[in-house]
C-alpha positions as CSV (number, residue, x, y, z in Angstrom):
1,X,0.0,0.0,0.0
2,X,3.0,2.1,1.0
3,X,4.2,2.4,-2.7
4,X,0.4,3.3,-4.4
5,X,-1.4,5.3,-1.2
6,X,-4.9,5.6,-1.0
7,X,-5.1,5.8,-4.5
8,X,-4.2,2.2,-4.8
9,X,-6.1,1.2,-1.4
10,X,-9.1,2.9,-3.0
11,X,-8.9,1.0,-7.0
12,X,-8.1,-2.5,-4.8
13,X,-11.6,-1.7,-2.7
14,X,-13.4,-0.9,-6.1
15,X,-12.3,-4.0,-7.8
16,X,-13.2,-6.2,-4.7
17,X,-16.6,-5.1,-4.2
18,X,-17.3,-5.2,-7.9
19,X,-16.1,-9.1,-8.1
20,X,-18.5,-9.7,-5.0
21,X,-21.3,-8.2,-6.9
22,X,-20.6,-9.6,-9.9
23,X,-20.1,-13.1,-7.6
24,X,-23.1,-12.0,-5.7
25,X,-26.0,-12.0,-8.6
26,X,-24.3,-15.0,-10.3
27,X,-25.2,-17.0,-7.1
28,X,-28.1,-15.1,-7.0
29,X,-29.3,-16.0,-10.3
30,X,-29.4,-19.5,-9.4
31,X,-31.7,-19.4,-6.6
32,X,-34.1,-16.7,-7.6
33,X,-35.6,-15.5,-11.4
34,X,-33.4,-12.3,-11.5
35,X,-35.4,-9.6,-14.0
36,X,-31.6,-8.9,-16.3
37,X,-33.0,-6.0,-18.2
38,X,-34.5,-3.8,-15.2
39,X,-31.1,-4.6,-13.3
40,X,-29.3,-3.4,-15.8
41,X,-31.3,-0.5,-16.4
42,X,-31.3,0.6,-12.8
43,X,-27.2,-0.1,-12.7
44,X,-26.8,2.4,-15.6
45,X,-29.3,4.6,-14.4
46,X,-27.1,4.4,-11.0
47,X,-23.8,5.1,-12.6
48,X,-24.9,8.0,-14.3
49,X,-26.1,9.8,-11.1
50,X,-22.9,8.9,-9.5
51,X,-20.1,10.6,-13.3
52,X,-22.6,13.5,-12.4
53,X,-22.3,13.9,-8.8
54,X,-18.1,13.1,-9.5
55,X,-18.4,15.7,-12.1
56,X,-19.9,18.4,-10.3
57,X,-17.7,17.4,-7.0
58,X,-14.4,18.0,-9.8
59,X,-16.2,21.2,-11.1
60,X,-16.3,22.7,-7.3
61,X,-13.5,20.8,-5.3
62,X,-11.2,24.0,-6.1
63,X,-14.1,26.9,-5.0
64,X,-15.1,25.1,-1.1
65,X,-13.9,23.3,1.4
66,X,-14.3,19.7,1.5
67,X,-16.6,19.5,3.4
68,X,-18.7,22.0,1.6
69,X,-18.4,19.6,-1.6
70,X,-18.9,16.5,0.2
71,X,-22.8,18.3,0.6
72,X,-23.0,19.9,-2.5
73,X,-22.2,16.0,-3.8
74,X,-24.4,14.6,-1.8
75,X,-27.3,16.7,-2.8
76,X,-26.2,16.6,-6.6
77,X,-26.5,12.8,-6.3
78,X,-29.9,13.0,-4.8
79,X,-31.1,15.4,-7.5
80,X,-29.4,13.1,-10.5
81,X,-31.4,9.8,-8.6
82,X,-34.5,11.7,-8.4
83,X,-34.2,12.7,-11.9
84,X,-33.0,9.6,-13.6
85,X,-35.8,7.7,-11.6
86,X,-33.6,5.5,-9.5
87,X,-35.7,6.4,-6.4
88,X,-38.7,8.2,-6.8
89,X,-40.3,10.5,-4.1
90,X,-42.8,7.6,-2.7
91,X,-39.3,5.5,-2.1
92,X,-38.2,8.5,0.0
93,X,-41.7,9.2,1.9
94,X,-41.8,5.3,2.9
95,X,-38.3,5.5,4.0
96,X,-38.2,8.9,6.2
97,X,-41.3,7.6,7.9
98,X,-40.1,3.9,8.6
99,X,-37.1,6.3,10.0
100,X,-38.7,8.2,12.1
101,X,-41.1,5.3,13.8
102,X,-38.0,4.2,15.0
């Protein structure tokens, strides 16, 4: 780790958790009817919201703080989900009032 930093800690964690999906849905696949097309659909749908919350993180990184983009990310991401229809409003209803039951 010493010789590639966190960059290299960073690409080994992104290639691990990417085999365990990968891993994951094939063993998956075998147990339940998995609907390919919507998965894929929601994985691309996914990704997108994520180049345009990295994108807009790159765009003000050299404006704010950190921490400052770390929310403006955050809220960029939410926005590209909502918009892409990864999650849609009901999704988020249901889930802030199984949160606050709690």
């Amino acid at each position: 780790i010493p010789t590639y930093s966190f960059v290299g800690a960073a690409i080994a964690a992104l290639v691990s958790y990417s085999l365990l999906t990968i891993i994951g849905l094939y063993w998956t696949a075998g147990v339940i009817d998995i609907p390919w097309k919507q998965l894929s659909i929601a994985f691309g749908k996914t990704i997108l919201a994520a180049l345009l919350m990295g994108w807009v993180v790159l765009l003000t990184l050299p404006y704010f703080h950190y921490l400052i983009v770390v929310i403006i990310g955050a809220i960029s991401y939410g926005v590209a989900a909502l918009l892409f229809r990864v999650v849609d409003l009901t999704q988020l209803k249901r889930t802030y009032t199984m949160m606050r039951s709690k």
